[in-house]
N, C-alpha and C positions, 0 to 999 in steps of 0.2 A: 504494500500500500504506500505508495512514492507519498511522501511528503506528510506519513501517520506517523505519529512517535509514542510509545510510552512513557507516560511522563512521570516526574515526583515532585512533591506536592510543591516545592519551589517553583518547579517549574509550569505545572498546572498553574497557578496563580500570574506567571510571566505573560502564559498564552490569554489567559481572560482577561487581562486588561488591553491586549491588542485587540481578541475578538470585539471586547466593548467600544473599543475607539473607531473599529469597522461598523458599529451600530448595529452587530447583530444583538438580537435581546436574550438570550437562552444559548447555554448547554447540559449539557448530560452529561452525568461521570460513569465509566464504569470503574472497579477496582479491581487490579491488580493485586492480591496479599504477599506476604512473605512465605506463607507456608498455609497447606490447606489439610481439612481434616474431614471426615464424616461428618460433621454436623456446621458444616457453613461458618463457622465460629467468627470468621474473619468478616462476613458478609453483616452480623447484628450487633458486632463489638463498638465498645462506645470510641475505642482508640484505635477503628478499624481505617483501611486507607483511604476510602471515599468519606468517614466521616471528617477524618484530619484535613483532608482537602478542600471539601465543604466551607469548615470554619474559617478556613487561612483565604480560600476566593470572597467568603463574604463579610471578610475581615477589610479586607485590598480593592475588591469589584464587589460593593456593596450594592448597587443596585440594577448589575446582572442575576436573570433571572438562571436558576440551575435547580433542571430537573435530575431528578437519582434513579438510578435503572436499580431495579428491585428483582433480585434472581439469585439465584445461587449456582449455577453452574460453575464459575468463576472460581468460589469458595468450597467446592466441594475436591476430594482426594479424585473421585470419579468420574466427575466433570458434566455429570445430569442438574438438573434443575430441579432437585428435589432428594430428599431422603430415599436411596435405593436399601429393597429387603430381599434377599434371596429365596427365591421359593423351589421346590423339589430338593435331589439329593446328585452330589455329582457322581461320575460312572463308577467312580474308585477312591477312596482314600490317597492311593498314589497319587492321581490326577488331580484329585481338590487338591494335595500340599503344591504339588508341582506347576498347576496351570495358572497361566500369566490372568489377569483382569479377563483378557479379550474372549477369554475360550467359552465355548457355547455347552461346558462339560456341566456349569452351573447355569441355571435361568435366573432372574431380576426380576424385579416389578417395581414402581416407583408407588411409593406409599404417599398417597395426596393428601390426608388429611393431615397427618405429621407435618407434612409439608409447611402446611399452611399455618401453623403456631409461629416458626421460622420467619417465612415470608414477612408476617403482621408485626413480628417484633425487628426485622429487619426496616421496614418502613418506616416504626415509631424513633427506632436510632439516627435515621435519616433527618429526620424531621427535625429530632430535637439538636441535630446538626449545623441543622440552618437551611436545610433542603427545600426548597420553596412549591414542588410537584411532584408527588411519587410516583415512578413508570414500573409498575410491575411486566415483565415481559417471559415470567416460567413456565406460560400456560399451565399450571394445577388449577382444578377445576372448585370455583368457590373462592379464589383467593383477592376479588375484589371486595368481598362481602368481608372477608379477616382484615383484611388491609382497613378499611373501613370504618370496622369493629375497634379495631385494637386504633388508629388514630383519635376516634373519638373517644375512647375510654383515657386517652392521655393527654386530653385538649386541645389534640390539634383537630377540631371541628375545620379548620378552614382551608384546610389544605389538600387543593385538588388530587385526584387520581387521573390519569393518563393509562389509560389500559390497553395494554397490545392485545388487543380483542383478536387479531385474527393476524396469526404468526404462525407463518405455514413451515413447515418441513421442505425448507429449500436446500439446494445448492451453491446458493450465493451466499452463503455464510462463511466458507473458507476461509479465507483473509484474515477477518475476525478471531475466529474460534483458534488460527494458529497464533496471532497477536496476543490474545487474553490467555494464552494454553488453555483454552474451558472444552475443548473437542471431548467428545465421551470417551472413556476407557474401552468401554466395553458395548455392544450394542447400538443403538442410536435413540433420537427423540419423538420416531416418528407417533410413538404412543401418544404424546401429549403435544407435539405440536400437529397444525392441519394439514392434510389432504390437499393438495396444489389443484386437485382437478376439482373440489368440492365449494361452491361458490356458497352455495345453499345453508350448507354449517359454517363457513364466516359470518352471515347473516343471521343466524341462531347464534352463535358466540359471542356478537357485539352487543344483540339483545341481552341477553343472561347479563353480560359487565355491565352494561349501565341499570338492567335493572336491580345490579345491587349495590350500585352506587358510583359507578365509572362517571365523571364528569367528560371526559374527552376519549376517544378513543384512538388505535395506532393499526395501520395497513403494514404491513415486512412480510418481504420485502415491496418496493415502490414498483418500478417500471414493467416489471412480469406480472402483475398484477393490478392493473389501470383500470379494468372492469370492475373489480373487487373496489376500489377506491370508491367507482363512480357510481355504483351500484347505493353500496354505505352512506354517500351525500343523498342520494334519491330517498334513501328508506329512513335517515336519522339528522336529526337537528342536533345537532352539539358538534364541537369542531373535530375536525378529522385531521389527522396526521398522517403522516407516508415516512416508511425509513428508506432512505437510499442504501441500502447497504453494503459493505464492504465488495464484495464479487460483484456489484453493480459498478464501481466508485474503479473500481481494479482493471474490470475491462475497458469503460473507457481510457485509464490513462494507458497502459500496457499499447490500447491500439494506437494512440496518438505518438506515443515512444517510437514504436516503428513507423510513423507515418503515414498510416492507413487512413485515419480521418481529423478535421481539423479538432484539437481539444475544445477549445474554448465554444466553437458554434455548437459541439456536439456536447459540452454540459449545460450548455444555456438552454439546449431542445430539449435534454430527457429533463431537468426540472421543472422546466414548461410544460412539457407531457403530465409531468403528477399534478402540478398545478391546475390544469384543466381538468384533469380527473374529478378533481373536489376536494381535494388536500388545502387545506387552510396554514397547515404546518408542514413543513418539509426537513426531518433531519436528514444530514447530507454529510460527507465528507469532504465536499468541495466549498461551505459552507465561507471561509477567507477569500477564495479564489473568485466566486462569484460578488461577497460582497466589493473586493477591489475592483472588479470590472464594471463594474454597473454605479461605482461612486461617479 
């Protein structure tokens, strides 16, 4: 991802006061920890790296706005978006001491409800961070309803939810998932995230989030999914967002690098494209690049 970096928290705070002086209004953190365990530890800790971040950008860029991506794959040893339990028995005592994560000798299941005590008390850490919008993005089923729960049990009644309502089992996540290390050990997401061919469950998804309380909702990835966007403005009044996502973000530069198409005409289209879609918010990795050009 030409021109992505991991940053540390000096350095997150360097980048948001240039994004601010570009006049964009809004980022998103994700975290990076130093070390990850079973149980997310990093992801609800009050001295976790997105909360330290948090405090030091709205210490420095006080009145940039900064949403928190609310997940655990990041924080986990195994790299799901949730508590995994192992269910049945493997082929052999040899094979369970000996086989790597990846082996298909044991089965998984991701435990949702567990999940979602996590999730709500990862939210409340954000919050009392300084976090100005929670982005749950784990799909666990119920987890805008905890989020929810657990913010107004601790005061923050006012503080929007951004719900990846319909975050499909893509492809274009690559970049990312190698970036954050969050790629599964073992298995994959397609349990809990959606169906790329299934339109019909994004639109039953978005409904359930806001009817338990989602104020905004989130389309990921954007440009492979334009009807999905445009569908969700026709069917719901509350603002819609689009993530461009990393393997979005990658192939256009990768193709401009070789020369294949002009960069700049050709990120000024596909954000156009989500924009017409119905996207009222666009996160982007090109996000400096476009605000420089269009000052």
């Amino acid at each position: 991802m030409p021109g992505v970096f991991n940053m540390s928290v000096d350095e997150a705070v360097k980048e948001c006061r240039e994004v601010a002086s570009l006049g964009i209004p809004s980022v998103i953190l994700f975290g990076l920890p130093e070390s990850k365990d079973e149980k997310a530890t990093g992801a609800w800790a009050d001295n976790g790296i997105v909360q330290k971040a948090a405090r030091a950008i709205k210490r420095e860029v006080p009145n940039l706005l900064i949403m928190g991506d609310v997940c655990l794959c990041e924080y986990m040893s195994h790299g799901h978006c949730g508590i995994v339990k192992p269910i049945g028995q493997p082929q052999s005592v040899g094979a369970a001491a000996a086989a790597p994560p990846s082996s298909t000798a044991v089965e998984y299941e991701i435990v949702n409800d567990a999940s979602l005590e996590i999730l709500a008390r990862t939210a409340v850490s954000q919050a009392r961070a300084g976090i100005d919008i929670i982005a749950p993005s784990d799909m666990m089923d119920g987890r805008v309803a905890a989020i929810r729960s657990g913010l107004d049990k601790n005061g923050f009644e006012q503080i929007p939810i951004l719900s990846y309502a319909a975050k499909f089992a893509s492809g274009f996540y690559g970049p990312f998932r190698e970036a954050a290390d969050s790629a599964p050990q073992f298995g994959d997401r397609r349990s809990y995230q959606m169906d790329p061919a299934n339109v019909r469950e994004a639109m039953r998804e978005i409904e359930l989030d806001l009817e338990e309380g989602a104020d905004m909702i989130m389309v990921k990835p954007a440009i492979a999914y334009l009807d999905v966007i445009a569908e969700a403005r026709r069917r719901f009044d509350v603002p819609i967002s689009a993530y461009q996502v990393s393997g979005e973000y990658a192939m256009i530069k990768a193709a401009a690098q070789n020369g294949w198409i002009d960069h700049d005409r050709v990120m000024l289209e596909s954000l156009t494209s989500i924009q017409r879609a119905g996207a009222s918010i666009i996160l982007t990795y090109f996000a400096k690049e476009v605000a420089k050009l269009l000052a």
